[in-house]
C-alpha positions in Angstrom: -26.4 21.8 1.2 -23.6 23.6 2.2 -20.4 23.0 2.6 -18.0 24.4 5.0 -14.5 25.4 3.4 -11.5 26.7 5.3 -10.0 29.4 2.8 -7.1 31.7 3.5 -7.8 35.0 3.5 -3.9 36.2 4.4 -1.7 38.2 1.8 1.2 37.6 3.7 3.4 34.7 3.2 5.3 33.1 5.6 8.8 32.7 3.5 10.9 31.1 5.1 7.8 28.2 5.8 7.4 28.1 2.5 11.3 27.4 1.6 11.3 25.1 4.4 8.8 22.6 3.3 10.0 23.0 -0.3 14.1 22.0 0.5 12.3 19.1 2.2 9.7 18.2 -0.1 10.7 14.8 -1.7 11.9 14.7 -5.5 8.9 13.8 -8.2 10.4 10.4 -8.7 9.8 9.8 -5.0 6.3 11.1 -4.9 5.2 9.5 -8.4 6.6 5.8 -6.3 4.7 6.4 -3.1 1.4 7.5 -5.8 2.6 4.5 -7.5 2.6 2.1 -4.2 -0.9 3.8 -2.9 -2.4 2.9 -6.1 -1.4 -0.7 -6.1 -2.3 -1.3 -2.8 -5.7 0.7 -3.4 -7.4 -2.7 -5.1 -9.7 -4.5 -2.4 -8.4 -7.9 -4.1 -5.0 -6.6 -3.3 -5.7 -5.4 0.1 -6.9 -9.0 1.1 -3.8 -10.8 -0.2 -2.0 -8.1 1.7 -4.0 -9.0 5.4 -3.7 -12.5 4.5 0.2 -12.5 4.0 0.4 -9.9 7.1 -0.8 -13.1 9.1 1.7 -15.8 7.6 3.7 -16.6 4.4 1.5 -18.1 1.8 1.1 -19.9 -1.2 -0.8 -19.1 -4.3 -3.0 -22.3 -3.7 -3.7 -21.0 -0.2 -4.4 -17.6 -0.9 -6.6 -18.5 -3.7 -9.1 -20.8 -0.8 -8.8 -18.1 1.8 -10.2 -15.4 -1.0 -12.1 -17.8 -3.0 -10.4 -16.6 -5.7 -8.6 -18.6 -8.7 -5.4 -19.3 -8.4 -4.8 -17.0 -12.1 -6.2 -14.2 -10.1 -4.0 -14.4 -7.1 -0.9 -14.8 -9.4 -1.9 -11.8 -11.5 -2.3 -9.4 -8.4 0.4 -11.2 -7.0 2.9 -10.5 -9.7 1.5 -6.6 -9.5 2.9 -6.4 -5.8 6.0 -8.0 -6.3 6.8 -5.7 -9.3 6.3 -3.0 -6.7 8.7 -4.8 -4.5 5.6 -4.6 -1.6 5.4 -8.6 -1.6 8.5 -11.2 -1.8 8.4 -15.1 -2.4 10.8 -17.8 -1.7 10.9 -21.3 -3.7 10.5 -24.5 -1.5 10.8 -27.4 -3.8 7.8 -26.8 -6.7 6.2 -24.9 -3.8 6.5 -20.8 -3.9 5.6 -19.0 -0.5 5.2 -15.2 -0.8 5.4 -12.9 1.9 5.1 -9.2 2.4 8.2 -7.5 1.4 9.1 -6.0 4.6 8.3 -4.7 7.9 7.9 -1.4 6.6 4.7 -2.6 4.3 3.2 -5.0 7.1 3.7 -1.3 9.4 1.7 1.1 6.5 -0.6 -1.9 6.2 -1.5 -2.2 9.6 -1.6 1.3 10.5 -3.9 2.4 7.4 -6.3 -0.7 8.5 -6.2 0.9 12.2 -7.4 3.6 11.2 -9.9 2.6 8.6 -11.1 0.4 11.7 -11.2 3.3 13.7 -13.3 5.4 11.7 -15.8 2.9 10.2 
């Protein structure tokens, strides 16, 4: 089977395109943090935690019945998102409720499941 590739067959480069994009390509530390974050948040155990606390602020004994997961498990991934800074948690007592981090992660959440959604 075939398959059907777009390939440039111009000599001719558009300079002053390619300087644009470059001045505003982001520095590596930026890209190798946003590889960073789509690789964390590329786990489908991860990815349920992350619906679950785009609905409400959990605990780890809550997650760990709404995934039928241990509660080790859910701390573990847990602990992976917060290092990321993608989930928070607050103390309440002995209780610890985490949360996502901030609206910016419940916006790339939801619009990456929208679109998964979409074309499913």
């Amino acid at each position: 089977m075939s398959k059907n590739f777009c390939v440039c067959d111009c000599s001719t480069i558009n300079a002053s395109l390619v300087e644009k994009v470059r001045e505003s390509m982001p520095d590596e530390r930026v890209i190798s943090t946003l590889a960073t974050f789509y690789e964390i948040i590329g786990d489908s155990t991860r990815c349920k935690i992350l619906y679950a606390l785009s609905q409400c602020e959990m605990c780890v004994c809550d997650l760990s019945n709404v995934l039928n997961m241990t509660k080790s498990t859910i701390s573990h991934q847990l602990a992976k998102l917060k290092d990321l800074r993608i989930v928070k948690y607050r103390r309440e007592g002995k209780a610890v409720y985490y949360s996502l981090d901030d609206e910016h992660v419940a916006q790339v959440y939801s619009i990456s499941l929208k679109y998964i959604t979409h074309t499913v």
